[in-house]
N, C-alpha and C positions, 0 to 999 in steps of 0.2 A: 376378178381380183378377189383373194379371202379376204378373211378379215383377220388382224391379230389375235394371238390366242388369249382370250380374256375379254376381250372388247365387251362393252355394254351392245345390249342387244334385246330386241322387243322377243316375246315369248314367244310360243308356236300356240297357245292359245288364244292372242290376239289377233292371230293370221286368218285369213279368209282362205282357207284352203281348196275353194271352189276357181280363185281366182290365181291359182299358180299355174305357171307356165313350162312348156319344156325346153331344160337348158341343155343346146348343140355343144354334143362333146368333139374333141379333137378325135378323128382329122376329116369331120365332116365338112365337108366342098363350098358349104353357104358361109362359113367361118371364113375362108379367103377370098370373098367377093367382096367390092368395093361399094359400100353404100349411097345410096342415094337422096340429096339433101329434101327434108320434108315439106310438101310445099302449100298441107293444108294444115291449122291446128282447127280439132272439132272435140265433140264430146266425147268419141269414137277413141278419137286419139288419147285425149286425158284417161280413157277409163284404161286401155293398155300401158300407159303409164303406171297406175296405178297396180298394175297386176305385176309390173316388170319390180316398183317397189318392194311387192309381198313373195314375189320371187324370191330377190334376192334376199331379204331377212332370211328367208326360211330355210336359204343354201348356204347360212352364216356368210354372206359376202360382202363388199364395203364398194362394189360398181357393177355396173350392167350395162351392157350395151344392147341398143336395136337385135343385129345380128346375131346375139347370141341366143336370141331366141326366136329366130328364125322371122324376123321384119326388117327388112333391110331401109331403116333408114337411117339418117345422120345422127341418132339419138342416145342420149345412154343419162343412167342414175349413178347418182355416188350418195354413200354414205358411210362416213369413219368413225362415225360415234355410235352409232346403233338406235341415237333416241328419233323417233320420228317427224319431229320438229326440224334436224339437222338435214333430212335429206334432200337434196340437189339435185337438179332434171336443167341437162344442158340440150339444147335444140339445134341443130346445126351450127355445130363448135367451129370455132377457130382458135387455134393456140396462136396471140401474137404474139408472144417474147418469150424469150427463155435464160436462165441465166443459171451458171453453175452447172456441177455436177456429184452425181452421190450414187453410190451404188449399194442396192439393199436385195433384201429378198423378195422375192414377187410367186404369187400363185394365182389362178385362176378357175374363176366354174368352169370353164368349159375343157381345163387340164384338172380335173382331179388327182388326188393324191402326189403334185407333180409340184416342185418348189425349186428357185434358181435364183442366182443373183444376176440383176442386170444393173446396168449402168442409164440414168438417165440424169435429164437438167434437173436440178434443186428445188428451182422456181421458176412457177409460169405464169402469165397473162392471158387470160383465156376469152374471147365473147362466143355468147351464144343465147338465145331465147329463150325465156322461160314458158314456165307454164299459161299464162297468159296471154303468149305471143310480144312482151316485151325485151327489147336487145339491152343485155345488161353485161357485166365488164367484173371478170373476178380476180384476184393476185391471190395467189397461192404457191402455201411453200407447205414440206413437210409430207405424210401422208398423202392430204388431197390432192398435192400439187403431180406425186407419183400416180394417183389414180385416176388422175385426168389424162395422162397421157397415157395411160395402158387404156383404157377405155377410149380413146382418141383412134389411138392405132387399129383397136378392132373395128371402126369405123370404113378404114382403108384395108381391111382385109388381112391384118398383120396379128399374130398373136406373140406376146413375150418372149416365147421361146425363140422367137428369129433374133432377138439381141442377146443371148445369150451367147457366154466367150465358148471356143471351141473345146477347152477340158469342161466348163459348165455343159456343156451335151454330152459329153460321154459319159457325166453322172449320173444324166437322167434317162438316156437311149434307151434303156432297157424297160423303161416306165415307159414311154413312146410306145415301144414298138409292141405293149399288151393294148393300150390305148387303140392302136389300131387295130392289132387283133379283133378284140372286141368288137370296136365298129364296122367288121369284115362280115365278123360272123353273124352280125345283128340287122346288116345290109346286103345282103346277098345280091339285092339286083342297084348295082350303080349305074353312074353317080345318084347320090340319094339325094331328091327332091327337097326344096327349103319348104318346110311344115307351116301351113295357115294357120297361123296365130285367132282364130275364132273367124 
């Protein structure tokens, strides 16, 4: 998911650029696979975390999921503020409630240049573990609340663009179908393999 145009955001000289990762663009194959919930936390784990944070600064983005960078597991980062204090590591999420409805615009790393409106709940109730391995419990509206479920979804194999209305696709179709190009020409031999993460 970007991030708004403006947002506060930590510099590219803060960034450990040894510890960036590479983010699966659309319509690579490991993008619609359904993740599997994590069932160890170790140092291993935290230090991946850690790179999936300096990823996403570095890709201006305000969430990250597991899968999008080619670790399939039930994991993803958020952050809507840019300062590195705010940012959020959910661990095998669950959304329990939802309530409302709002429909904004949405973009994503792994759809570059590629922007739609979709419709999702308002606000959510989310649990999922944190970095320590404790189950914690969050309500959220606004931003976070949109970028917990788009990063929820990539969870389950699902990217944005599946909720988009159907003239919403035929704005962006033409953005798709170089997306794929690209990935055609860049993968010659499919389906292309989910990339080990270190």
């Amino acid at each position: 998911m970007m991030a708004r145009p403006g947002a506060g955001r930590r510099t590219r000289e803060n960034l450990n650029e040894s510890w960036l990762m590479e983010i699966l663009k659309y319509p690579h194959p490991c993008l619609k696979r359904k993740a599997k919930p994590l069932k160890k936390l170790d140092r291993d784990v935290v230090q991946r975390v850690e790179e999936m944070f300096e990823t996403m600064v570095a890709a201006h983005g305000v969430g990250l999921a597991g899968p999008q960078v080619g670790w399939e597991v039930r994991l993803f980062v958020i952050n809507v503020t840019g300062q590195k204090a705010d940012g959020l590591l959910f661990i095998n999420p669950k959304i329990m409630e939802t309530e409302g409805t709002v429909t904004q615009e949405e973009g994503c790393l792994s759809l570059p240049g590629i922007n739609a409106k979709v419709r999702r709940a308002e606000k959510v109730r989310v649990q999922a573990f944190d970095v320590k391995g404790q189950w914690f419990e969050l309500a959220a509206d606004g931003l976070l609340a949109i970028a917990v479920q788009h990063e929820n979804d990539h969870l389950d194999g699902k990217l944005f663009i599946s909720k988009v209305t159907r003239a919403g696709k035929v704005l962006i179709a033409s953005k798709l179908k170089d997306l794929e190009e690209e990935f055609a020409s860049s993968h010659p031999d499919t389906p292309a393999p989910c990339p080990t993460q270190r």
